[in-house]
Legacy VTK file of the C-alpha trace (Angstrom):
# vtk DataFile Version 3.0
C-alpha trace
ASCII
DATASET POLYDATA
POINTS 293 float
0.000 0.000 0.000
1.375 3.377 -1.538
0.827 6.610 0.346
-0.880 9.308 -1.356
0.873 12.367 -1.691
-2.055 15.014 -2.396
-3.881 13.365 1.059
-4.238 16.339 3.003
-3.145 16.672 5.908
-5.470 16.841 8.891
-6.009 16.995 12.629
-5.886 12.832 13.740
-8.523 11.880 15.663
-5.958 9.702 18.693
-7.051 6.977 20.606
-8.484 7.665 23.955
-6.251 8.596 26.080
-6.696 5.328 28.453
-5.698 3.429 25.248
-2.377 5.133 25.216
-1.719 5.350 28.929
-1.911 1.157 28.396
0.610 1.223 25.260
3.065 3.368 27.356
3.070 0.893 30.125
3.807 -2.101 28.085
6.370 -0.200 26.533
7.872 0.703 29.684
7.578 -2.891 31.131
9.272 -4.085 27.699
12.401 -1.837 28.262
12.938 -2.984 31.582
13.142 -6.593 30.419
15.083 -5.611 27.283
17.508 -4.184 29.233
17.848 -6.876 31.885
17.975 -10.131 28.775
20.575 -7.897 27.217
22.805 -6.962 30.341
22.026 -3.125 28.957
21.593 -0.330 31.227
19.688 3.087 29.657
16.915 2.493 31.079
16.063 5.446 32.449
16.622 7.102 29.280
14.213 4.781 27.403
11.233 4.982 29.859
11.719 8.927 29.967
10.739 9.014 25.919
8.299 6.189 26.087
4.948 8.649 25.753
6.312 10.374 23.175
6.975 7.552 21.197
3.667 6.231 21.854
1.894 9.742 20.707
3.894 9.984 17.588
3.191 6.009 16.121
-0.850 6.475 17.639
-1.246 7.358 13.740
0.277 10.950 13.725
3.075 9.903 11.723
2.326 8.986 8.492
4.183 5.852 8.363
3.043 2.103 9.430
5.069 -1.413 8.719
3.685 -1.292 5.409
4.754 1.659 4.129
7.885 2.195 6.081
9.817 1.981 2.821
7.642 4.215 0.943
9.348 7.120 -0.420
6.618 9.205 0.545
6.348 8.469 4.579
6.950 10.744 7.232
10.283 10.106 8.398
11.354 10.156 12.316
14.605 10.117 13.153
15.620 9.128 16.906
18.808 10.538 17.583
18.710 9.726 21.174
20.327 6.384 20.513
20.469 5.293 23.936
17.167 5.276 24.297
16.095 3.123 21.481
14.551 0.167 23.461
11.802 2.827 23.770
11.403 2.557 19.981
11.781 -0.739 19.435
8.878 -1.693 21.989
6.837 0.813 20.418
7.187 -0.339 16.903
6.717 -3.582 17.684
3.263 -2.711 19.672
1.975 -1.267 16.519
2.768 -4.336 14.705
5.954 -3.654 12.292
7.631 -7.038 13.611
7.156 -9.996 16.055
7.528 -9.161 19.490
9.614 -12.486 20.388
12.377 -11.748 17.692
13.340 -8.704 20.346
14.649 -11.771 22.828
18.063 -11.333 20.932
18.122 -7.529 21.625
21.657 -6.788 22.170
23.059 -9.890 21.189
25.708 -10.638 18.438
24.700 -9.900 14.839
20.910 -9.033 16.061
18.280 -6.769 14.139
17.934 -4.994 17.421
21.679 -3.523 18.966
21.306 -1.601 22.085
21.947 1.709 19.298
19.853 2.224 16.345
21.883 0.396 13.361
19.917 1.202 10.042
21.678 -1.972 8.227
20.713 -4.047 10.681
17.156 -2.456 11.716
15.315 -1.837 8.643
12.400 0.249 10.296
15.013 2.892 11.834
15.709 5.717 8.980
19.543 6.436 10.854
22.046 4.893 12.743
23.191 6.203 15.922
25.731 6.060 18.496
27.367 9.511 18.689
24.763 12.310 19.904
23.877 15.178 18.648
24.226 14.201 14.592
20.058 13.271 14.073
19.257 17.047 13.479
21.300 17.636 11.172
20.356 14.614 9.111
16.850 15.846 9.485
17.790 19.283 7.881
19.135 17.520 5.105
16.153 15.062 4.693
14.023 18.287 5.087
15.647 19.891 2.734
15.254 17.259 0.242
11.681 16.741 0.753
11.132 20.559 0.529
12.936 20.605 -3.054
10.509 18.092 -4.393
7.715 19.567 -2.912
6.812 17.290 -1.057
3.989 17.268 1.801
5.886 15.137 4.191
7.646 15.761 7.574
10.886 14.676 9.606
10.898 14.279 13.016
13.701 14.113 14.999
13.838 13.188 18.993
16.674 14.151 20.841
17.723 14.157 24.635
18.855 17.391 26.486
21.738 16.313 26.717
22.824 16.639 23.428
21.942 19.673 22.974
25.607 20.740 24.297
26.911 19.572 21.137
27.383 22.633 19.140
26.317 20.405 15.527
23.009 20.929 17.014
22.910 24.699 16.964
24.643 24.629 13.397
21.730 22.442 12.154
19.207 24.567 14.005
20.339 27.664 11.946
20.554 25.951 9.075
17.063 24.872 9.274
15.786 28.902 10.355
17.377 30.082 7.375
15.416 27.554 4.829
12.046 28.040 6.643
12.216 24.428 6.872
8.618 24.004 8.837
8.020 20.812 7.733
10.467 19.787 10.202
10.091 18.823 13.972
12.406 18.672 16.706
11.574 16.963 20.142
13.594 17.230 23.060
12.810 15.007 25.732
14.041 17.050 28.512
14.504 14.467 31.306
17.170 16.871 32.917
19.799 14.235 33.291
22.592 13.250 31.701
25.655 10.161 31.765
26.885 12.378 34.990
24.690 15.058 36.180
21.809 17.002 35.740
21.209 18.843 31.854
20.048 22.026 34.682
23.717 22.452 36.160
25.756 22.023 33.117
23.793 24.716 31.052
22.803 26.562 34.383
19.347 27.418 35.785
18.473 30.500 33.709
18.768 28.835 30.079
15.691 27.119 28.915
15.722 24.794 25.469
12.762 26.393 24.381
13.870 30.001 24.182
17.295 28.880 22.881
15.482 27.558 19.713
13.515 30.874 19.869
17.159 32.699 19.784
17.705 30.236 16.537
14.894 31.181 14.907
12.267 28.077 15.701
9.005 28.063 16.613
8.634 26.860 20.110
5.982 25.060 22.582
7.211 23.383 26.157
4.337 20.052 26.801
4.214 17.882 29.672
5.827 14.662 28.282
3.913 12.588 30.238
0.364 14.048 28.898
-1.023 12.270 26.562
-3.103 15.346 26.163
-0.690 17.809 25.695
1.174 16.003 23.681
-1.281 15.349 21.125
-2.864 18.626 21.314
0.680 20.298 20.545
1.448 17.710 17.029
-2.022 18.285 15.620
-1.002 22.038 15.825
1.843 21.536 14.099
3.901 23.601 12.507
3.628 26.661 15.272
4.164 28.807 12.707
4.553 28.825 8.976
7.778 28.762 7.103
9.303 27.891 10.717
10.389 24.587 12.272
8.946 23.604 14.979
10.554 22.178 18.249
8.186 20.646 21.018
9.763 20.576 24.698
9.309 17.434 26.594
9.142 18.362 30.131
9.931 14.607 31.290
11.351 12.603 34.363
14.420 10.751 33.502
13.298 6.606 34.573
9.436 7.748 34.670
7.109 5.134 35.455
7.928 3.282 38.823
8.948 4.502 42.415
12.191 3.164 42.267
13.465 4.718 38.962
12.045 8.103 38.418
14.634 10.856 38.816
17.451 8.378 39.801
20.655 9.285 38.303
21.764 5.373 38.886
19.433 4.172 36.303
21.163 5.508 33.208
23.726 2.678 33.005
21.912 0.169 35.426
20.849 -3.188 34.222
17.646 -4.404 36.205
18.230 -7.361 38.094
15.316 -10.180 38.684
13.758 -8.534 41.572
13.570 -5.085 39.773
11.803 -6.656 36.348
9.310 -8.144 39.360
8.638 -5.176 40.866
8.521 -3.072 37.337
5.889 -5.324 36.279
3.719 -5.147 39.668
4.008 -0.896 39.679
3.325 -0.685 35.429
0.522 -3.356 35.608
1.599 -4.046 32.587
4.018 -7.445 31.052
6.497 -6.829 28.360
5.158 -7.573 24.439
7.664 -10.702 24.241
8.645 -13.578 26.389
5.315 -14.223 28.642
3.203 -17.412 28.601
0.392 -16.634 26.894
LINES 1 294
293 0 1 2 3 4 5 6 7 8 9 10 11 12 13 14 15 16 17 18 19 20 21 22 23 24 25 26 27 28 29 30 31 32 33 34 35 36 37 38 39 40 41 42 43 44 45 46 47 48 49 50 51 52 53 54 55 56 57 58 59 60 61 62 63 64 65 66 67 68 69 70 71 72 73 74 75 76 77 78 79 80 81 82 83 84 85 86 87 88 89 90 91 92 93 94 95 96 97 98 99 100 101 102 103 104 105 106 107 108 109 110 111 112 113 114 115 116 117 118 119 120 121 122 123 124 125 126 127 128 129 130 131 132 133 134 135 136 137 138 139 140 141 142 143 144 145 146 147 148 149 150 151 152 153 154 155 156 157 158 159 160 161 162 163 164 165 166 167 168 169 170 171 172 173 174 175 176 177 178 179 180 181 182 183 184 185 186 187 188 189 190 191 192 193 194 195 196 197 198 199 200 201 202 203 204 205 206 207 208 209 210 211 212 213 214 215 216 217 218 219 220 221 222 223 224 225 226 227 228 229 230 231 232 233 234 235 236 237 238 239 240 241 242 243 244 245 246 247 248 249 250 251 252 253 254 255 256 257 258 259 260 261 262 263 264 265 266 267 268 269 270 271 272 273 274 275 276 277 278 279 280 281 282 283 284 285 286 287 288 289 290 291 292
């Protein structure tokens, strides 16, 4: 099935937001257990993204596993690398793959690495590893698009974190100058990074929403937990014409159980037996691979 590129493009009527709330938490429960199979930490990085993810593949992007190939999908780009169990949970929720072919997450020549690997992956458009290089690979794909006039858009999720990397403000400016509103950032804003918190490093006063502002982007700061605001602030994309957009994140680095939310540990811990337990008890939820039926 070809997508049509004269569809218009229109407000999407999401699930209900109960529907959601239940896709997040199997997501979550599935990158706890992804993490502990394949002695991987990021956890807390995966669960912080997990509702965006979620909003974005509810049917906003116009992409699905039969048309991921299609020259004319919406592309979304997760530079965040670290985070990518989030992804791969998601994706396979909606159906692009088998949930019990992510038991070899992590493991030697698997489709699933603990980074994004587009040889290996085929439903990830980039390959990741070393932050801070999606956005500029979405200015480019923008740019593209926009040149064959296209009515497509590229998304591209990023941590806070990354945002120290100076490619970022490059592509940023890049993408002001070209009016290049077809494209959307998303910065899940977790406030942590590998050692500290995103707030000391780029100090108190600096927010990532007015910075884009300085760069010439159209800017909106969501709850990235709220399923509401969240879906309320894509179906008003672009913010403004002939600018790109950037949607903040507000979100809490390990978010979705007691024991990991806001705990600088959980970046690089691997859950052990008694964590997946209790993950599974607080979520309500089981992962999307490896239960008895």
């Amino acid at each position: 099935m070809l997508l049509n590129t004269n569809e218009q493009r229109m407000p999407v009527d999401f699930p209900p937001i109960e529907d959601l709330e239940l896709r997040a938490r199997k997501v979550r429960a599935t990158c706890f257990k992804l993490a502990a199979d394949g002695g991987e930490g990021h956890v807390s990085s995966a669960l912080s993204c997990a509702d965006i993810l979620v909003a974005l593949y509810a049917g906003w992007l116009r992409v699905s596993p039969e048309t991921y190939q299609d020259p004319m999908r919406d592309r979304f780009l997760i530079s965040k690398g670290h985070g990518v169990t989030a992804l791969y949970a998601t994706l396979a929720e909606r159906g692009y793959f088998d949930p019990e072919e992510m038991a070899s997450y992590a493991q030697p020549n698997s489709m699933f690495p603990n980074h994004a690997c587009r040889l290996m992956t085929p439903w990830v458009e980039i390959s990741t590893g070393s932050l801070g290089i999606g956005l500029g690979m979405g200015t480019g794909m923008a740019y593209s698009i926009k040149m064959r006039g296209l009515d497509r858009r590229v998304v591209v999720l990023m941590s806070d974190g990354e945002c120290n990397e100076g490619s970022v403000w490059e592509s940023a400016a890049f993408a002001c100058a070209q009016k290049q509103d077809q494209l959307v950032a998303i910065v899940d804003n977790n406030n942590s990074q590998a050692v500290g918190r995103t707030s000391d490093l780029l100090g108190p006063e600096t927010t990532l929403e007015s910075k884009f502002r300085e760069f010439g982007w159209s800017s909106r700061a969501v709850n990235g937990h709220d399923f509401k605001e969240l879906t309320d602030a894509l179906n008003d994309l672009p913010f403004e014409e002939g600018k790109p957009s950037v949607i903040v994140a507000k979100t809490i680095g390990g978010k979705g159980t007691s024991f990991s939310e806001g705990q600088m540990f959980w970046h690089y811990r691997v859950p052990s037996p008694e964590d997946l337990e209790n993950a599974f008890r607080e979520l309500d939820a089981q992962p999307l691979y490896g239960c008895s039926p």
